[in-house]
N, C-alpha and C positions, 0 to 999 in steps of 0.2 A: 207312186209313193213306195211302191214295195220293192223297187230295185234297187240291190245294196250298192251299185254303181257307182252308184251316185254320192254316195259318203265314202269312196275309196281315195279323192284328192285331197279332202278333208283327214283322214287320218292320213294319209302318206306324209303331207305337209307337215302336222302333226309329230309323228315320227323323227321325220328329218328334223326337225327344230330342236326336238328331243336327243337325239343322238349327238347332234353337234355342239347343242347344250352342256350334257355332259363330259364331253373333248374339252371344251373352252374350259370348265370349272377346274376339273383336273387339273391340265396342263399351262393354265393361266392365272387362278385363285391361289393367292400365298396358303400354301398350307402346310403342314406339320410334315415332312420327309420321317420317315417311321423304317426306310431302306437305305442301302449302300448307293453310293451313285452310279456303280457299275449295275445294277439291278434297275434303277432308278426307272428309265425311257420305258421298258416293259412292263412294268410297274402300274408307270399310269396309263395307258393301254388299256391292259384287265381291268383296270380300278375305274375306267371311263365304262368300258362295256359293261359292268358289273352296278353302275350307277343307274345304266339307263335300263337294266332288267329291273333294278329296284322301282326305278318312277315309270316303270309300263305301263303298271294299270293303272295309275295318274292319268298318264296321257291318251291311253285309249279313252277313258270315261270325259277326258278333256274335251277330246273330238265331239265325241255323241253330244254333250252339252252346248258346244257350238255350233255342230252342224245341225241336228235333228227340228230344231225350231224352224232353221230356214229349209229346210228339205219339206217338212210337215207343212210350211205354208206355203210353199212352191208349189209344189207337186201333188199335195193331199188334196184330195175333195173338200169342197166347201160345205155341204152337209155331209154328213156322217151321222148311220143310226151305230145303237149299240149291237154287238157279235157282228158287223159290218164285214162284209167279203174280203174287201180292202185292206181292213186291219188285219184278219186271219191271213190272207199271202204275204202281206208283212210280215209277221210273227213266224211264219215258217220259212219263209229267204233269212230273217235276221237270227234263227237259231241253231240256221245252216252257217250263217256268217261266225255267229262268236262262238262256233265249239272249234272254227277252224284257226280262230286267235285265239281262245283258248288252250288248244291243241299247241300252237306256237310261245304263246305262254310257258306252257308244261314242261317244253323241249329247254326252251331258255332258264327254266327257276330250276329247273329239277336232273338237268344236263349238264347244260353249260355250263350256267352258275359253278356247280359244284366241283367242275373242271379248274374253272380261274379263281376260283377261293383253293384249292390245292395250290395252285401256280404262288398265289398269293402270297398262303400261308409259306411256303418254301423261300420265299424270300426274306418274310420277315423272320424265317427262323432264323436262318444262314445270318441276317445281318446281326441277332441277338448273339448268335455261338460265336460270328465273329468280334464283338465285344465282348465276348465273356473271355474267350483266346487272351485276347489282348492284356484285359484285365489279369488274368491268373499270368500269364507271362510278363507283366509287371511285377506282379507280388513276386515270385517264383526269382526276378532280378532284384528286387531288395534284400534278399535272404543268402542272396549269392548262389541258388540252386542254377548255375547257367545253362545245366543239361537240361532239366523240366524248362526253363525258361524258353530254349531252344525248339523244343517240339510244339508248347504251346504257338509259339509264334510263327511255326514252321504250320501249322494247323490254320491259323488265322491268314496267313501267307495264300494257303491253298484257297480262300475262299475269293482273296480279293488282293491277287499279282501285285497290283496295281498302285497298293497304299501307301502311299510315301508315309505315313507315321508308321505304317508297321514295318515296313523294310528298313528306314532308322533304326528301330529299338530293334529289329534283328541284328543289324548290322551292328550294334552296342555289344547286344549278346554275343557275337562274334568277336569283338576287341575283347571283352572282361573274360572268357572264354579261354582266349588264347593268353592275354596276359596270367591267368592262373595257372595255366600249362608250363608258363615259362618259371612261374612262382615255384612249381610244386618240383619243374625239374633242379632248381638251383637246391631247394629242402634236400631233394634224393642225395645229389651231390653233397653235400651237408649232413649226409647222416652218419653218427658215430657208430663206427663198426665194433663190436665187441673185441676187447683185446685177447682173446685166444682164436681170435679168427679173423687178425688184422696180420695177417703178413706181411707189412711193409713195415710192421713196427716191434716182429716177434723173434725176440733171440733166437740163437742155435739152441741153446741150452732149452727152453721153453718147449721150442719144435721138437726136440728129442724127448720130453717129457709127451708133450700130446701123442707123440708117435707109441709111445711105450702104453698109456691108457688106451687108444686104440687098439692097440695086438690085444691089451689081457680083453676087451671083450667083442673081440674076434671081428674088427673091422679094418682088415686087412689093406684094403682099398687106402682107406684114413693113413693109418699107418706107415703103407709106402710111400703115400704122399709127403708126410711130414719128417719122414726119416731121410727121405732126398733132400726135405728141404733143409736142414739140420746138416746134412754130410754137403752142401753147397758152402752152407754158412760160415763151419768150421775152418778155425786154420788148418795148414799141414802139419803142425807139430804139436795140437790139441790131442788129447788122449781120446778124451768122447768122440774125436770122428769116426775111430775104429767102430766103436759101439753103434754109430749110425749109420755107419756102411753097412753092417754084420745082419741092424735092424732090416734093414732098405731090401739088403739080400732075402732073407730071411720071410718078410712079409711076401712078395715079390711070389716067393715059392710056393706059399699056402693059397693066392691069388688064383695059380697056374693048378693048383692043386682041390680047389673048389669048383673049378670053371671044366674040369674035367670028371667031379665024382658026379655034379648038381648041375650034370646040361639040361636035363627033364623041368626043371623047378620051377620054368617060367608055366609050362604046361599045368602039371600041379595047382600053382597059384589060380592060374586060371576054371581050372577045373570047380575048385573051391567055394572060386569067387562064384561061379555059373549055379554053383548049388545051391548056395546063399540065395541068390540069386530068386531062382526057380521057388525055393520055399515061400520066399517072400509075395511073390506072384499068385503061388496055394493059397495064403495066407489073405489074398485081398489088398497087399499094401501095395497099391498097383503105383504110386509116386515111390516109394524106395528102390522096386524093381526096376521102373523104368531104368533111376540114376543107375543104378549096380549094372543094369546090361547094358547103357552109355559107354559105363567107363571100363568094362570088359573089353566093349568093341574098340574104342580106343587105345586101350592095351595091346591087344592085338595087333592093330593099326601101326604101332609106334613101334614093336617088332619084327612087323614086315610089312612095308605099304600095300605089298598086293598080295595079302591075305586078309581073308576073312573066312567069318566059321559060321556057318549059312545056320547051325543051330543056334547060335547068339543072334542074329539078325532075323531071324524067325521070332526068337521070345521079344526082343528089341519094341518090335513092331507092333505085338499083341500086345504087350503092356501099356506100350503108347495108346493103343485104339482103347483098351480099356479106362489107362487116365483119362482122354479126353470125353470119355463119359460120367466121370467127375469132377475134374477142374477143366481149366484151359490154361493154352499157353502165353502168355504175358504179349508179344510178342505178333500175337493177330490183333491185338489194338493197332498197331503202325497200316495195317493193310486194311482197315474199314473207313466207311464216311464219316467226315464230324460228326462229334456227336451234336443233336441239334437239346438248343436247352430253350426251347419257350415258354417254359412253366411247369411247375411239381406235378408230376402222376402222382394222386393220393386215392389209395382203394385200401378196400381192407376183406382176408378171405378167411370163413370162418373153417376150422379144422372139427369142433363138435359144439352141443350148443353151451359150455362153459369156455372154452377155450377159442382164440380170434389171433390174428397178424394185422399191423398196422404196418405198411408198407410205400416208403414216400421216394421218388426217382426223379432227381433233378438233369438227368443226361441221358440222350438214349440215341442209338443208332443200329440202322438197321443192316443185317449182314443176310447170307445167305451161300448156302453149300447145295451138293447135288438130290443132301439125303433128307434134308430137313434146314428147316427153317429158324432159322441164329440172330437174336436179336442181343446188341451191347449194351449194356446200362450203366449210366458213372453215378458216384454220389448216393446211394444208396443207403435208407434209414430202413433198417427192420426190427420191429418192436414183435414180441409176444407176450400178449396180454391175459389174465385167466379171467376166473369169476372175479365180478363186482369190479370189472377192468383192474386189477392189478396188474403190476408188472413183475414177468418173470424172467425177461431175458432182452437185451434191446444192443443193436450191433448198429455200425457203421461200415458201408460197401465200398471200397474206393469206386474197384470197376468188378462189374457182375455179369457173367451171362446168362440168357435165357433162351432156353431147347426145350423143344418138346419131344418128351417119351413115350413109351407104353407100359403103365403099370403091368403085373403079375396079374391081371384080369384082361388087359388089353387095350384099356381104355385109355385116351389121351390126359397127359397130364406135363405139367413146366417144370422143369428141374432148374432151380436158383443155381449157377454156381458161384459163390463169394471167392473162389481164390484161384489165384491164377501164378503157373510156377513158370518160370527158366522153361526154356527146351533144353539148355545145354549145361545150366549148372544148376546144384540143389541149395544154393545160397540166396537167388534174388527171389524168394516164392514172396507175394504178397496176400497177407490174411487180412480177415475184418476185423475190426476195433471194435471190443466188445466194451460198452456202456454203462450196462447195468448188469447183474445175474451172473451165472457162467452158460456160457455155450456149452451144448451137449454135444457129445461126440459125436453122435449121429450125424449132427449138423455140420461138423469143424471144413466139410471141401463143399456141403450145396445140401440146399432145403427142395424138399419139394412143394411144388404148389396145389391146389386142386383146383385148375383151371384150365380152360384151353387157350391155342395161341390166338384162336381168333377171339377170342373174349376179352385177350389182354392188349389185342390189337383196338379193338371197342371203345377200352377206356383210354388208352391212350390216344383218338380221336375228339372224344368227350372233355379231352382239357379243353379245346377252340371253344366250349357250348353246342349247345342242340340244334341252334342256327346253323351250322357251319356244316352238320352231318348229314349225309346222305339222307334220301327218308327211308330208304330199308333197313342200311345201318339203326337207325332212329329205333325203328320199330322192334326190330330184335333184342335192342338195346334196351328199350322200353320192360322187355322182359324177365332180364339178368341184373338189371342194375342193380336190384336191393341185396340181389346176393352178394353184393362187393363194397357194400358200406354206400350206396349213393341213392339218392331220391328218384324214386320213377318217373313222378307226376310232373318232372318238368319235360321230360322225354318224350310221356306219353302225349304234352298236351301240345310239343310242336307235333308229332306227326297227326293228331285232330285235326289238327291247325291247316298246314301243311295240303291234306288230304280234301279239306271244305273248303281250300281257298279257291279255286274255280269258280265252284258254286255261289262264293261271295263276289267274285266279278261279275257274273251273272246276277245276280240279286241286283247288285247299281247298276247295273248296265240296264234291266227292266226299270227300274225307279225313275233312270235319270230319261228313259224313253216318256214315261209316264208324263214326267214333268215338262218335257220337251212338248208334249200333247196341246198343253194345259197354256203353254206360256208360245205357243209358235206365234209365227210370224203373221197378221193377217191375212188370207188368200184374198188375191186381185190388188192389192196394195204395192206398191211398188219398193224394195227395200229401202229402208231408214239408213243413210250415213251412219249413224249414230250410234247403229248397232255394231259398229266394229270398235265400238269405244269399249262394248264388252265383252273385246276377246279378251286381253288381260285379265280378264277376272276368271276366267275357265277355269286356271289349271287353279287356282288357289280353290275355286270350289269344289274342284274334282278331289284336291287335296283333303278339303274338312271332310268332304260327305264319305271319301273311300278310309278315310284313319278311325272317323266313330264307329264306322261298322268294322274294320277291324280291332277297335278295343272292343265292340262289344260282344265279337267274336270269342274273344280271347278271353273275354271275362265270362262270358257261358261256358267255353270247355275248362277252365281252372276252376272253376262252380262246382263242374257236376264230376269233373276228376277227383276234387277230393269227397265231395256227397254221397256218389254212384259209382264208384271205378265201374262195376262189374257191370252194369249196365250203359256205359259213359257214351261209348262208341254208338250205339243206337237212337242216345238220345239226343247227339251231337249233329248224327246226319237228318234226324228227324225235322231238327228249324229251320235248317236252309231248304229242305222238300216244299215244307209247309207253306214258309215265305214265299219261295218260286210260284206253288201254285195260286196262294193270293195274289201275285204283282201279277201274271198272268192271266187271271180275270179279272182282275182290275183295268189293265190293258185293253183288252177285247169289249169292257166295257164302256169303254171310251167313247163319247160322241161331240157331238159339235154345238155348242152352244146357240 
């Protein structure tokens, strides 16, 4: 009786039946596709292995309830007193047996699982970003925006080659695209030139006048231009040509005569500029420095390709490093992952106890550098709230990054940044949309947070549910929650949960031995056909008897989580002890009727 041998073909069968069970439902059950069909095959894969961890403990207690009756009256003694030798080497082979399923258990719900729920979740995000792609590169075409339209769909592209409706409406955006191009060059063509600066339609007389207001304010260059053009125009026997030629000469002179006093002046300007420049930098305005030493170095550049002035590319470079510790460049969007959107981050961080941020992120992706860790965020709502929650200020993100620093004490902390400029010019900078209030300056390039990144990585875990999280994530999470506007108790009470679910397979697992005792098979009897008429009925009772005791589980630790927090944990593992050792001398008391 006491060798677990003997129930090893009993649950392998089991098992197998199980495992293949869930293959078939998957992969042959109409069900609800929730992924792309390029995702699709590996999909249901994870989602079959993933079902059969779920109905594990179904089918282990399945076994035990079918097999244990016929093992009990096979193999068990036909008397039996109570504390029986028999039943004690039982009882110690079979607690050897379930800590080692158990143990396989643990690996599969607390490992695995949490591996192919990642796999999972990643597809189903990828399939939501790539309809949302699609969707905004829709919209983005009705408005005639072809460029956004374009990346959208060029994003949606990336996820899924394959899609013949996305590679049409790119292919669209490409026709309306190009036909605009062709629109806007026939407009260019089409544009009314101002008549003092239409030459193909500007008298001699005219040109000699623009020539003459150029000399009086010393734009020589202008001048000779239009005084040739004038002394071309005129006849030979016009008087004014003299006066156009004399101009032409005359400009011509002061040309040659400026380009010899004012050789230095490029120098000069530049110097000027660098000073400007440099103050600006003193000053903290590290986005005007940057432009100003850009377009210095460009200057330079454009008067002689192979110079450069290692002290402008010096400041160049420190302005850059200092902006990108306040904004970012536009421009690292095109070089990160979709962003994945499968539901709003909503936290909220308090800054003192009157004052609070409400904080809601509908896009996020995740980047990373050598020195620190760069997370993108699109969509962006940020509210600041005071006493009695009013509202004092409340912005909209298009796209925002998130870094973490060191404050002025050392300590980790998130720098929001809301705006994101040009590398190369200071016209495309995108700012937030302020709401309600006015933005403080303070705020106008990036807020700070008072969190860390792994904290913000937490809740952003926490949108899947407490099911879905790790149980260490869980548990630390359990700790920090309240500090960021969310409910501990639902946290605390999966990793309870989580942590005495063992113990609860083991609770059925003695009970359903008990009853196996109580209902076996008669010894010396020879088995009843009949009795395989009640395998079918197994796994349904393995079902009712293992879901009451997990509701009733769940319904003691939500009890005394919100009763006892502070006591919760001791009194949580205190029932399944207590239980254990009652089924276990219950067990051992067992005799034979």
């Amino acid at each position: 009786m006491h060798k677990i041998s003997r129930f090893f073909s009993y649950l392998f069968v089991h098992f197998l039946i199980g495992i293949l069970a869930s293959f078939a439902y998957i992969f042959f059950w109409p069900i609800k596709e929730i992924v792309l069909p390029v995702f699709l095959f590996s999909w249901k894969i994870r989602e079959s292995i993933l079902l059969f961890i779920f109905y594990f403990p179904f089918i282990y207690t399945s076994a035990l309830i079918f097999a244990y009756p016929i093992i009990f009256g096979k193999f068990g003694p036909v008397q039996m007193e109570r504390r029986s030798p028999n039943m004690i080497r039982f009882l110690q082979h079979f607690f050897i047996f379930s800590l080692a399923v158990l143990s396989l258990y643990v690996v599969l719900a607390e490992v695995v699982k949490p591996i192919l729920i990642e796999y999972q979740s990643r597809s189903v995000s990828q399939t939501l970003t790539y309809k949302e792609y699609n969707k905004l590169a829709e919209e983005a075409y009705a408005r005639n925006d072809y460029l956004q339209a374009g990346e959208h769909i060029e994003r949606a592209l990336s996820i899924w080659p394959q899609s013949e409706q996305a590679m049409q409406r790119d292919e669209n955006i490409k026709i309306a695209k190009e036909k605009l191009s062709l629109d806007k060059a026939d407009s260019v063509l089409g544009i009314n030139i101002p008549e003092e600066d239409n030459v193909s339609r500007m008298t001699a007389e005219a040109a000699l006048q623009r020539a003459e207001r150029a000399a009086i304010s010393f734009d020589f260059y202008t001048a000779h231009y239009y005084a040739k053009l004038a002394l071309q125009t005129f006849h030979e026997e016009t008087p004014l040509r003299a006066d156009a030629e004399n101009l032409a000469v005359r400009a011509w002179a002061e040309v040659e005569k400026g380009m010899a006093a004012y050789k230095d002046a490029p120098s000069i300007a530049v110097y000027k500029s660098k000073k400007a420049a440099y103050e600006a930098l003193q000053r903290g305005d590290y986005i005007n420095a940057y432009y100003s030493f850009l377009k210095i170095a460009s200057s330079i550049r454009a008067m002689n390709p192979d110079q450069k002035d290692p002290e402008v590319e010096h400041f160049l470079n420190l302005s850059r490093i200092e902006l990108e510790k306040n904004v970012f460049f536009t421009d690292e969007l095109k070089n990160i992952p979709n962003f994945v959107m499968r539901g709003d981050i909503r936290f909220t961080v308090a800054w003192n106890t009157n004052e609070y941020s409400e904080i809601k992120i509908h896009g996020i992706s995740h980047g990373s550098s050598d020195s620190r860790n760069e997370i993108y965020l699109m969509n962006v709502s940020y509210k600041r709230l005071g006493i009695s929650d009013s509202e004092k200020w409340s912005i909209i993100i298009p796209y925002a990054k998130l870094i973490e620093v060191l404050d002025s004490a050392g300590k980790s902390r998130l720098m929001l940044q809301i705006c994101s400029v040009d590398r190369y010019s200071s016209e495309n900078t995108i700012c937030p949309k302020v709401l309600s209030g006015e933005l403080p300056e303070k705020n106008m390039h990036n807020i700070f947070l008072p969190m860390t990144m792994q904290d913000f990585i937490l809740i952003e875990k926490s949108v899947s549910g407490p099911s879905f999280m790790k149980i260490s994530d869980l548990y630390y999470f359990s700790l920090i929650s309240e500090k960021y506007g969310l409910k501990k108790e639902a946290y605390l009470s999966e990793v309870l949960y989580r942590l005495t679910e063992p113990l609860l397979l083991l609770i059925v697992s003695l009970i359903v031995l008990i009853l196996a005792w109580r209902f076996r098979v008669s010894p010396g009897r020879r088995l009843n056909k009949r009795m395989f008429l009640f395998v079918p009925l197994c796994p349904f009772l393995s079902y009712i008897l293992m879901e009451t005791f997990r509701y009733l589980f769940k319904l003691q630790i939500a009890f005394f989580v919100c009763l006892t927090p502070r006591y919760v944990s001791l009194i949580v593992f205190s029932v399944p002890v207590i239980a254990l050792i009652f089924l276990i001398i219950s067990l051992l008391y067992q005799r034979s009727e």
